[in-house]
LUMDRENDO-846562 format. One record per residue (C-alpha): z, y, x; chain. Coordinates in Angstrom, 1 decimal, always signed. Layout:
N
+--------+--------+--------+-------+
|     up |  north |   east | chain |
+--------+--------+--------+-------+
|      Z |      Y |      X |     A |
...
+--------+--------+--------+-------+
END
This chain:
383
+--------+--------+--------+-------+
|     up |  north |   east | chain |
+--------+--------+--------+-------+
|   +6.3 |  +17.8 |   -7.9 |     A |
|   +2.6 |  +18.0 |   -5.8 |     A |
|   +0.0 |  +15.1 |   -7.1 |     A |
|   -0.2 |  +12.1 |   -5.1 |     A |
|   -3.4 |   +9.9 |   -4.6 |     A |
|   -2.9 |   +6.4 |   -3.2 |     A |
|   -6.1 |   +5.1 |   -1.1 |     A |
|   -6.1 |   +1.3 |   -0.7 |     A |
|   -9.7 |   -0.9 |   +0.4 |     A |
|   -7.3 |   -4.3 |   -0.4 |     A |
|   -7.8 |   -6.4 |   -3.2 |     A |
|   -8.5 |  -10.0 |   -3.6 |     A |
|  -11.7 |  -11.4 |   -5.5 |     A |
|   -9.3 |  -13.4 |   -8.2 |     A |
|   -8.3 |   -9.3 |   -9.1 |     A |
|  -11.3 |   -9.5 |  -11.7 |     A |
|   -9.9 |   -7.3 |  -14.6 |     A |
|   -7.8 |   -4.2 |  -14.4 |     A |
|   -4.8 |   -6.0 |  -15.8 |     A |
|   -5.2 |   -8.8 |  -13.4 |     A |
|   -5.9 |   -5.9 |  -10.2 |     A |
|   -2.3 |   -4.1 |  -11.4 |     A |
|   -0.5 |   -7.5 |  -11.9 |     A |
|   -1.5 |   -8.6 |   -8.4 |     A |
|   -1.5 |   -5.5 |   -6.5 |     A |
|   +2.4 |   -5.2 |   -6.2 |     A |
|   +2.9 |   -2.8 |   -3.3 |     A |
|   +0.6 |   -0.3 |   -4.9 |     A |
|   +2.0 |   -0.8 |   -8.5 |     A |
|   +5.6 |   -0.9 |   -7.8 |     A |
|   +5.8 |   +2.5 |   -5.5 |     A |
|   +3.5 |   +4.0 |   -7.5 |     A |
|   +5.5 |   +3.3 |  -10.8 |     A |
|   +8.8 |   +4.3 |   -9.1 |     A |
|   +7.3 |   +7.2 |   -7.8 |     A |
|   +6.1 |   +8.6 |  -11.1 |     A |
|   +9.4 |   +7.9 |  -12.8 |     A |
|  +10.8 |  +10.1 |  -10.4 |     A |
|   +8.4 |  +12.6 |  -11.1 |     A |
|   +5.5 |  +12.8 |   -9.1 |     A |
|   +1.7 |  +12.4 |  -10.6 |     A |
|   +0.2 |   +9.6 |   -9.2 |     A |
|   -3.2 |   +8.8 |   -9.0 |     A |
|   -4.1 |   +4.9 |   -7.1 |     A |
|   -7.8 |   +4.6 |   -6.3 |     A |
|   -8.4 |   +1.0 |   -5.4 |     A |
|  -11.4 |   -0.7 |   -3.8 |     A |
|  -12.5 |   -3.7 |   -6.6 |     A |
|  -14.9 |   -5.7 |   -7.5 |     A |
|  -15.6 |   -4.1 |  -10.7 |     A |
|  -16.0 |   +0.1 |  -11.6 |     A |
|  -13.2 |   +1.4 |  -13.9 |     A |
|  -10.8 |   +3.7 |  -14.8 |     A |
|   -9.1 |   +5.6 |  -15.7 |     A |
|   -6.7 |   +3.3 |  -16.4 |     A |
|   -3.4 |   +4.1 |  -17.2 |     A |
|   +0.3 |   +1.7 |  -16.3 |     A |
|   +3.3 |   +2.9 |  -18.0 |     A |
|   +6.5 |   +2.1 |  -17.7 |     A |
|   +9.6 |   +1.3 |  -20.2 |     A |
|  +11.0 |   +4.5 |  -18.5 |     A |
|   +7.5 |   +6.8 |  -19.3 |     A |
|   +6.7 |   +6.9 |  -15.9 |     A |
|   +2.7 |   +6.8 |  -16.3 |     A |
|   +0.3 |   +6.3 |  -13.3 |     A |
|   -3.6 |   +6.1 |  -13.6 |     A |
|   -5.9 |   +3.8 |  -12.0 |     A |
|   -9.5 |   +3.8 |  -11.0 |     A |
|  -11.3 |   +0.8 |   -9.9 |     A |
|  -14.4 |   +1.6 |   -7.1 |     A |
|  -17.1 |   -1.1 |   -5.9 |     A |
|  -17.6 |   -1.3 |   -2.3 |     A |
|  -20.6 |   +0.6 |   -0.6 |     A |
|  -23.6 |   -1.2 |   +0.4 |     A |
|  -23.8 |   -0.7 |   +3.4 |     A |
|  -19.5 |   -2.4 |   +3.6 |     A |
|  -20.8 |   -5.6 |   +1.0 |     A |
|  -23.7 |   -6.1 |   +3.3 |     A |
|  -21.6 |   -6.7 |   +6.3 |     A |
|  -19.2 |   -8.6 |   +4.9 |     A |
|  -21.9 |  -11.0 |   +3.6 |     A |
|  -23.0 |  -11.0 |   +7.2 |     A |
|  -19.8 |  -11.9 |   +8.7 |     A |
|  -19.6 |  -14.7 |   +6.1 |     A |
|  -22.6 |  -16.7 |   +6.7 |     A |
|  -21.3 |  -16.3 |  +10.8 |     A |
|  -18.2 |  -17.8 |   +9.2 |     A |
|  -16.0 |  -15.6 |   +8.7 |     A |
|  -14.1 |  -16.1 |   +5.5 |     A |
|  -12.3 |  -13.3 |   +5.2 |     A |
|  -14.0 |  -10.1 |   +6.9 |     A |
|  -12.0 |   -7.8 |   +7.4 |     A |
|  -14.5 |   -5.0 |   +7.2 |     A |
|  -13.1 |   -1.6 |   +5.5 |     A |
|  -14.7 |   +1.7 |   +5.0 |     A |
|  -14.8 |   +4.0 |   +1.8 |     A |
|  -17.9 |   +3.8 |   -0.3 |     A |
|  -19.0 |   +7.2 |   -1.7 |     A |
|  -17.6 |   +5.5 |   -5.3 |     A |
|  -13.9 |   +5.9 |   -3.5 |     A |
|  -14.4 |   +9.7 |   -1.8 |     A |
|  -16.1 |  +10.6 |   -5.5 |     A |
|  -13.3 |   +9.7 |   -7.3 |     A |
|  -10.6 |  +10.6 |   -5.1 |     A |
|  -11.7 |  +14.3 |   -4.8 |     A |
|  -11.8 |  +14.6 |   -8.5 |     A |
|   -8.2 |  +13.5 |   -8.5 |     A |
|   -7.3 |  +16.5 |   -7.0 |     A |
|   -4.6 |  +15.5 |   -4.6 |     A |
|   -2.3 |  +17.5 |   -3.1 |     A |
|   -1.1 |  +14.7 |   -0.7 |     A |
|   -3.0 |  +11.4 |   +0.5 |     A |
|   -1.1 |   +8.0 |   +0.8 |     A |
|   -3.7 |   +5.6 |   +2.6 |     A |
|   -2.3 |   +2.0 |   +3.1 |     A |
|   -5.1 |   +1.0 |   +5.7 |     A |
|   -3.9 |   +2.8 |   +9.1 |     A |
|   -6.4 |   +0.2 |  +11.3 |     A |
|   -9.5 |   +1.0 |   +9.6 |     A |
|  -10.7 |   +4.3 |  +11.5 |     A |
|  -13.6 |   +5.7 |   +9.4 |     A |
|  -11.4 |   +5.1 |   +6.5 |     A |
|   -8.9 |   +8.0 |   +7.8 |     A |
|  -11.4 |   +9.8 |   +9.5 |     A |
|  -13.3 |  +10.0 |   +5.7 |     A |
|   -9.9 |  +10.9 |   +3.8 |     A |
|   -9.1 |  +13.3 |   +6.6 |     A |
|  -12.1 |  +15.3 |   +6.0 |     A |
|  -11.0 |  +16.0 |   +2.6 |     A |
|   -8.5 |  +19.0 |   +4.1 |     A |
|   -5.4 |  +17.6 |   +2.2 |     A |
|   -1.9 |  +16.5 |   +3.9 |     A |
|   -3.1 |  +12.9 |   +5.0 |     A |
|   -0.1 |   +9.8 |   +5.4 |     A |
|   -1.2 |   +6.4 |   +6.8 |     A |
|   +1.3 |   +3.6 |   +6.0 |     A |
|   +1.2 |   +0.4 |   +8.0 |     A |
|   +0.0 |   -2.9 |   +7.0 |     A |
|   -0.7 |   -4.6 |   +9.7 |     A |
|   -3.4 |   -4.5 |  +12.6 |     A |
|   -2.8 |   -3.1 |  +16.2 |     A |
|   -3.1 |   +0.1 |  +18.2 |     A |
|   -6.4 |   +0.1 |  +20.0 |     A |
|   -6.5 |   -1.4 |  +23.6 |     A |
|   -9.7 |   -0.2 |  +25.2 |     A |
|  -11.3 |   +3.2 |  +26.0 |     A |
|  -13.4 |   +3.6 |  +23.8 |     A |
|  -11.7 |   +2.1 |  +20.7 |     A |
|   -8.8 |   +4.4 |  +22.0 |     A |
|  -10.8 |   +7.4 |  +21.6 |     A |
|  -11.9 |   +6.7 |  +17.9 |     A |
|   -8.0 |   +5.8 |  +17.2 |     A |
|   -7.3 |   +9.4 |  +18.6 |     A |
|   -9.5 |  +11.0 |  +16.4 |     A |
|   -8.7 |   +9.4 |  +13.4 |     A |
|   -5.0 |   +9.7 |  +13.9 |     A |
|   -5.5 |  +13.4 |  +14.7 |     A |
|   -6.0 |  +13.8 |  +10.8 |     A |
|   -3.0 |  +11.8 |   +9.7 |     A |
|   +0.5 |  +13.9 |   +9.3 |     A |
|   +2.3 |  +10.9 |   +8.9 |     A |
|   +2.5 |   +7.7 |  +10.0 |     A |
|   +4.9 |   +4.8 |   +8.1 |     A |
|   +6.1 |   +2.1 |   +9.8 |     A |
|   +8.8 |   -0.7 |   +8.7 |     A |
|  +10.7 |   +0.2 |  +11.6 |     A |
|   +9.5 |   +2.7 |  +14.1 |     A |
|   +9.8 |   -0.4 |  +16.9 |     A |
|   +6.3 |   -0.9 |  +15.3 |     A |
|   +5.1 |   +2.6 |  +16.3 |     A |
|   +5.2 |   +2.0 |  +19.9 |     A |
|   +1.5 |   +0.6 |  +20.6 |     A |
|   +0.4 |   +4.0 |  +18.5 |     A |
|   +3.3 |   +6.4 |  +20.1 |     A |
|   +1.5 |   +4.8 |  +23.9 |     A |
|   -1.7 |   +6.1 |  +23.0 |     A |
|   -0.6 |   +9.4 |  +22.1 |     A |
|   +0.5 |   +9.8 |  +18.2 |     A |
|   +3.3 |  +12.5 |  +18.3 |     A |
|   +6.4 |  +10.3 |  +17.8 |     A |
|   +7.9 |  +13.4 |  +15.8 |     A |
|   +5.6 |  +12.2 |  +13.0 |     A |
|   +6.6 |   +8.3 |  +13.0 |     A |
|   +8.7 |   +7.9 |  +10.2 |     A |
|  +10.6 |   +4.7 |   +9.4 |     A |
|   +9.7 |   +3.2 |   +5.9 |     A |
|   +9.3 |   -0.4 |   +4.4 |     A |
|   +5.8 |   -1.7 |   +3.9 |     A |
|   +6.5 |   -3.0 |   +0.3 |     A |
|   +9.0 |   -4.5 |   -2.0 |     A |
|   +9.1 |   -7.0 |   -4.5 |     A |
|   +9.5 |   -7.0 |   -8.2 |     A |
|  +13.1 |   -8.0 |   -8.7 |     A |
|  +13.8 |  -10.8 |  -10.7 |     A |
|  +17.6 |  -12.4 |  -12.1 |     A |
|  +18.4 |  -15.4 |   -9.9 |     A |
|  +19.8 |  -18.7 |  -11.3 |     A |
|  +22.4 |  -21.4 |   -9.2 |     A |
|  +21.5 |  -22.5 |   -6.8 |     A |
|  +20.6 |  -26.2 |   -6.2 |     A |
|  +23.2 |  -27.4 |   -3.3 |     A |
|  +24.8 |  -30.3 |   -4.5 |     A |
|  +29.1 |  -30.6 |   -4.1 |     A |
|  +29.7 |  -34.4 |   -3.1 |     A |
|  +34.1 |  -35.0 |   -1.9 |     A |
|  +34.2 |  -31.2 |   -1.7 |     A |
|  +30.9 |  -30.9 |   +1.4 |     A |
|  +28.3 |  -28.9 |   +0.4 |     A |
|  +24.5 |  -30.3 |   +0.5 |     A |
|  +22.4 |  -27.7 |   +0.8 |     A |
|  +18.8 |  -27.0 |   +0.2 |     A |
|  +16.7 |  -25.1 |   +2.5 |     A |
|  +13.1 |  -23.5 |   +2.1 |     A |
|  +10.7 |  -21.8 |   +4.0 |     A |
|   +7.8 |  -20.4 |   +3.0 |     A |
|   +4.6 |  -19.0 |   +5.3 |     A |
|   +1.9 |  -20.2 |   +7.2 |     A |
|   +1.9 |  -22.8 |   +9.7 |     A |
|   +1.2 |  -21.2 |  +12.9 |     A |
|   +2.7 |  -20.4 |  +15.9 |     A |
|   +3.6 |  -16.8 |  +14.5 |     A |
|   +5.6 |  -18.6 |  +11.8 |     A |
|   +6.6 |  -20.9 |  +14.0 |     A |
|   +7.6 |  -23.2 |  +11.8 |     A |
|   +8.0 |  -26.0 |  +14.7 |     A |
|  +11.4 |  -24.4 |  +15.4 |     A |
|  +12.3 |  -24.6 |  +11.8 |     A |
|  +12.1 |  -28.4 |  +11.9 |     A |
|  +13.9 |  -28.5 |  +15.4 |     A |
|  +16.7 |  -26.4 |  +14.0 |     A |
|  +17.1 |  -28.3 |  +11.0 |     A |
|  +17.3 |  -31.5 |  +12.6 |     A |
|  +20.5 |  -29.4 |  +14.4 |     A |
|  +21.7 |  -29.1 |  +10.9 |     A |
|  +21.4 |  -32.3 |  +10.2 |     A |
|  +24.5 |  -33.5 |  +12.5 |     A |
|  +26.9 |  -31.7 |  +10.4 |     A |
|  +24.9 |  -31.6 |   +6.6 |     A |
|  +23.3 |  -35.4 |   +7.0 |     A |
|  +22.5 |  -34.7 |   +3.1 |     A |
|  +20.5 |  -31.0 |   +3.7 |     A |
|  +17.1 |  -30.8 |   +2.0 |     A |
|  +14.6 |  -28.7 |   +3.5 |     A |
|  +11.3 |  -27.7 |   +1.2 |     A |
|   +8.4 |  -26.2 |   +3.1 |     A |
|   +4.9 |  -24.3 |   +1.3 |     A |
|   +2.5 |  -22.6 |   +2.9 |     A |
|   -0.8 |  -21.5 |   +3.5 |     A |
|   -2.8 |  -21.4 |   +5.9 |     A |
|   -1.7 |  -24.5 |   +8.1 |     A |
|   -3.3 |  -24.4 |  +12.0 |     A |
|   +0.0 |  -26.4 |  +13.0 |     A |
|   -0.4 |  -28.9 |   +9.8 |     A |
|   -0.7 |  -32.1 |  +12.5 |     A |
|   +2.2 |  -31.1 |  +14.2 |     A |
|   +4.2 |  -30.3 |  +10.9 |     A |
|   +3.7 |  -33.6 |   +9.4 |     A |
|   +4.3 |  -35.7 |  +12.6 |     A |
|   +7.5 |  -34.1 |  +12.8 |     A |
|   +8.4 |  -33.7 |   +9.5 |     A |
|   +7.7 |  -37.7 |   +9.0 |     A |
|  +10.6 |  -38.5 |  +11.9 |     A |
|  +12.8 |  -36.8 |   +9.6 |     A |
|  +12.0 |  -38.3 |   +6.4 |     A |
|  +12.7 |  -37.7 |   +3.1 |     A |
|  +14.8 |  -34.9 |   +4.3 |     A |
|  +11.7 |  -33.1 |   +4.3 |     A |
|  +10.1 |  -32.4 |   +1.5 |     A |
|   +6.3 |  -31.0 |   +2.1 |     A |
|   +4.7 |  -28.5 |   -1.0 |     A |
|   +1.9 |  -27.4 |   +0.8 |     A |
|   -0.2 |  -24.4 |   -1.4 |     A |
|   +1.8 |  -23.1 |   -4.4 |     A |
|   +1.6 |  -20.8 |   -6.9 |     A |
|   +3.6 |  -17.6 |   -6.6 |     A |
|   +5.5 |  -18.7 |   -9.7 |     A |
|   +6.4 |  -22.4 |   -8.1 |     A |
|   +7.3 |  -20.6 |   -4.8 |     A |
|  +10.0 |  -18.2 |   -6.2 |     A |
|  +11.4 |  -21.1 |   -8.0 |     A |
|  +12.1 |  -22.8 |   -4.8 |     A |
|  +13.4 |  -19.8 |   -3.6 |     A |
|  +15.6 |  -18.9 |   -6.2 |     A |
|  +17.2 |  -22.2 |   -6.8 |     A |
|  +17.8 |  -22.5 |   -2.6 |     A |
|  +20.8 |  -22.4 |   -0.8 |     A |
|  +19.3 |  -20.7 |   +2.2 |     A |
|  +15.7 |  -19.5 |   +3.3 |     A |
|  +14.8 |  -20.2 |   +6.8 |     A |
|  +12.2 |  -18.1 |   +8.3 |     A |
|  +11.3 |  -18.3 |  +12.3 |     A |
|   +8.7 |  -15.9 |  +12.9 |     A |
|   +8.0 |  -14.5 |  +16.4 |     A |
|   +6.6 |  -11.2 |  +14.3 |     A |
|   +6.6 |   -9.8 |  +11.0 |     A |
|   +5.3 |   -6.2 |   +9.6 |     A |
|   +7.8 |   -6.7 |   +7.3 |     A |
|   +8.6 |  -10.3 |   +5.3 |     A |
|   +7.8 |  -10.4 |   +1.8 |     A |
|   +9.1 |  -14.0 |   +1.4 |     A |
|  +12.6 |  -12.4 |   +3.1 |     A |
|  +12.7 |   -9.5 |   +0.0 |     A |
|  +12.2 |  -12.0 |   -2.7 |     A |
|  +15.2 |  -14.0 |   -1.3 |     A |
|  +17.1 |  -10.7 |   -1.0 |     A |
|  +16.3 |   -9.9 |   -4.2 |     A |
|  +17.1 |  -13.3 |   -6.1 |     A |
|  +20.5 |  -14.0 |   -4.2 |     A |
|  +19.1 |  -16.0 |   -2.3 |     A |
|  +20.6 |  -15.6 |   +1.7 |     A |
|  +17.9 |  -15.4 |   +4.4 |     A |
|  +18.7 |  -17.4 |   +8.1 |     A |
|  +15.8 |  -15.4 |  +10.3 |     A |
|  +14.7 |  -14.7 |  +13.5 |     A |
|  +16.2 |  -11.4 |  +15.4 |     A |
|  +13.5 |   -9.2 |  +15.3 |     A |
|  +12.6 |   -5.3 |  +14.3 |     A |
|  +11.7 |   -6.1 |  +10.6 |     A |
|  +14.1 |   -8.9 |  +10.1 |     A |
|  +16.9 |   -6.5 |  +11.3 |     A |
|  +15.5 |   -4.2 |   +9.2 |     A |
|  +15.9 |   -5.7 |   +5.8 |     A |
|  +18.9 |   -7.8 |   +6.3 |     A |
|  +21.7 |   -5.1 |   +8.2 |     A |
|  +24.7 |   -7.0 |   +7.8 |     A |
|  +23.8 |   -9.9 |   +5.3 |     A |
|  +22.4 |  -13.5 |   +5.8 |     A |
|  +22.1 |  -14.9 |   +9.6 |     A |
|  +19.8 |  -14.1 |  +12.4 |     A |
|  +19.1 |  -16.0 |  +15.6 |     A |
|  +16.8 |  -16.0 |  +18.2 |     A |
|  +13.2 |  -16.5 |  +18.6 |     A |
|  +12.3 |  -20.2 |  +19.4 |     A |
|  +16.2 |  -20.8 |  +19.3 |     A |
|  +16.4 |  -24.2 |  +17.3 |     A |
|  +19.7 |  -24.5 |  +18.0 |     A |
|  +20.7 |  -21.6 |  +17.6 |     A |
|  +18.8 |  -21.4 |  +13.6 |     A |
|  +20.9 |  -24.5 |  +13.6 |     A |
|  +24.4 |  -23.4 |  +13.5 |     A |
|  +22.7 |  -19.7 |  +12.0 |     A |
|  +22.7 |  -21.9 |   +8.5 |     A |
|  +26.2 |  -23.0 |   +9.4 |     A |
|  +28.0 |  -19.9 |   +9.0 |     A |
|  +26.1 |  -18.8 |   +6.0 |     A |
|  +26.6 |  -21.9 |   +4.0 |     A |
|  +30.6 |  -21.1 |   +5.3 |     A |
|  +30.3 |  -17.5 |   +3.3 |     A |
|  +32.1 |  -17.1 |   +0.0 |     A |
|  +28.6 |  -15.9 |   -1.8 |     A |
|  +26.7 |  -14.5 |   +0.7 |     A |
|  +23.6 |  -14.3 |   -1.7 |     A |
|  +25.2 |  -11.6 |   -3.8 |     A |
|  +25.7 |   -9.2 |   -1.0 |     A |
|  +22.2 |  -10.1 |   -0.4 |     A |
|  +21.4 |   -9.1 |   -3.9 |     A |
|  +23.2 |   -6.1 |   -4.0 |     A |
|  +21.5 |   -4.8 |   -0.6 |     A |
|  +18.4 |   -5.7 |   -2.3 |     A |
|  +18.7 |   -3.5 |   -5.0 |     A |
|  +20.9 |   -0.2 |   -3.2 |     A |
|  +18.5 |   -0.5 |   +0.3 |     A |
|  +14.9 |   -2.6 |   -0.2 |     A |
|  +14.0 |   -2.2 |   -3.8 |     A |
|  +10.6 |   -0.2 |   -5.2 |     A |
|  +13.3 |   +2.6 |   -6.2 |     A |
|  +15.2 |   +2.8 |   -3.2 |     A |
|  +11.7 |   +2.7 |   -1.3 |     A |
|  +10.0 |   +5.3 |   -3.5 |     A |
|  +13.7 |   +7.2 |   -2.4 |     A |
|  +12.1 |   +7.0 |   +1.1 |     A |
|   +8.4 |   +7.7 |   +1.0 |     A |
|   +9.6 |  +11.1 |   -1.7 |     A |
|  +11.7 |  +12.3 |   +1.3 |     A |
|   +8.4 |  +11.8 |   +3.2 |     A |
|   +6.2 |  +13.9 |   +0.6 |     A |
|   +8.9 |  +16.5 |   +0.6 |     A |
|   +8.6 |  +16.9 |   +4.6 |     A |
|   +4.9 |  +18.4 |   +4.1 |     A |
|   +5.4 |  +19.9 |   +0.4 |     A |
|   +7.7 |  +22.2 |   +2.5 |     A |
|   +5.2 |  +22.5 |   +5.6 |     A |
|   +2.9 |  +23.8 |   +2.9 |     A |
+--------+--------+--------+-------+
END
């Protein structure tokens, strides 16, 4: 088994401890940890707020994989203060300090796993470091102009692999010239699994009244507009359903609220929850309800897989993706359609255990360690 070193310029400023870094940082924990257990050395050098390391996660299983913890360069914290005081919340401005490089080359890699395919210097740096270089998609978009093009080209001209959740996302990047022989097909992340509990529909003169969530932001990506339209569908044949909505980020907030207060108590509004409250709402659902024009990949659509909880979606790459033949799809901006989506799940003899059980055979941090290794063992043999 070659050693692996995992390359990642995310974290977020409550990540102030090592312990705190490893609990949040799931994507980067989970694979990692599956990865080791399956025998591969895995190194994860992480842009923080804070310098340390090594620092080592085990496993029940002995699987061990070691940290290290790397400020940002000055030059990166100095534009990001920049972009801030021009209002700009969250910069996203990525590039690897010399604390990142340093570290990484005394890892001793044999094979680079970057999870930040948009950030060009980024690859162009790790690619310079003459080691097998893999650039897993987290979002972002293939360059659109000349110029941008051109620095997209050289970038990707280093990376052997690129990961997509489904190779539908590829295209912008396969247009500009990537070799589409190197696209490979892989999840962006999983979630930890967790036991799910009954759920919270109600049995009144033998009708089901079911509860509903959805969870993400209010915008017109989420689109959670067509949510509300399709559950006032629903609300024909279940006069009784509940529907729970938490989010974000809320551009659409106005528009949520005026139509949420038409429907009543119906409606019940969380607004910003903790990840602990959030997978309580999912796990004690009947059904969550997701309309999104896009997704990279659908975190909140994994954790329902994962508790037993059956997703109603939009038909798009990602969706299709994770759910093959469980749960319900319909189509974009398709109200009704979401509408009588819910009906046929809610008509399914447990449809959250075949949900479950996909979960943990297809979507899981094993099954996707299962793909990335296959991945690994591609240029292993290439040599």
């Amino acid at each position: 088994m070659a050693r692996i070193a995992f390359v990642s310029l995310h974290n977020d400023p409550a990540w102030t401890t090592p312990e705190r870094f490893i609990l949040g940082d799931v994507t980067r924990a989970g694979l990692a940890m599956a990865l080791a257990r399956r025998g591969w050395t895995v190194d994860v050098i992480v842009e923080a707020g804070f310098r340390a390391g090594p620092v080592e996660q085990r496993s029940p299983e002995e699987g061990v994989v070691r940290w290290h913890f790397c400020p940002p360069g000055v030059a990166v914290r100095s534009l990001r203060s920049l972009a801030r005081l021009a209002g700009d919340p969250d910069p996203q401005i990525r590039a690897p300090g010399l604390h990142v490089l340093a570290t990484l080359r005394a890892c001793r890699p044999e094979i680079v796993h970057s999870f930040d395919l948009v950030f060009y210097p980024h690859l162009l740096a790790l690619g310079s470091l003459g080691v097998p270089l893999i650039a897993h998609f987290h979002g972002g978009a293939a360059a659109r102009r000349p110029g941008w093009r051109l620095a997209e080209r050289a970038a990707l001209s280093r990376v052997q692999r690129l990961l997509f959740t489904t190779t539908a996302h590829a295209e912008g990047w396969i247009a500009n010239g990537y070799p589409r022989a190197q696209v490979r097909a892989v999840l962006e992340t999983s979630v930890r699994g967790a036991a799910p509990a009954p759920k919270m529909g109600r049995i009144r003169g033998g009708r089901i009244l079911p509860i509903l969530v959805c969870v993400g932001r209010l915008d017109a990506v989420k689109d959670p507009l067509t949510t509300l339209r399709g559950f006032e569908w629903l609300l024909e044949t279940h006069p009784d359903a509940v529907l729970h909505l938490c989010w974000t980020d809320a551009p659409l907030h106005a528009e949520v609220l005026a139509h949420a207060a038409r429907l009543g108590p119906a409606v019940r509004l969380h607004g910003r929850l903790d990840h602990a409250a959030t997978l309580d709402l999912i796990r004690g659902a009947d059904v969550l309800v997701q309309s999104s024009t896009r997704e990279v990949c659908g975190v909140a659509v994994l954790e329902a897989m994962a508790l037993g909880t059956p997703p109603v979606v939009t038909d798009i790459p990602a969706f299709r993706q994770i759910l093959g033949d469980t749960g319900a799809r319909f189509a974009p901006g398709d109200a009704a359609g979401l509408a009588m989506a819910i009906r046929r799940v809610l008509a399914e003899v447990d449809p959250g255990a075949r949900c479950q059980a996909r979960f943990h055979t297809e979507l899981s941090f094993e099954a996707l360690s299962e793909q990335v290794e296959g991945v690994y063992r591609e240029l292993v043999a290439a040599g």
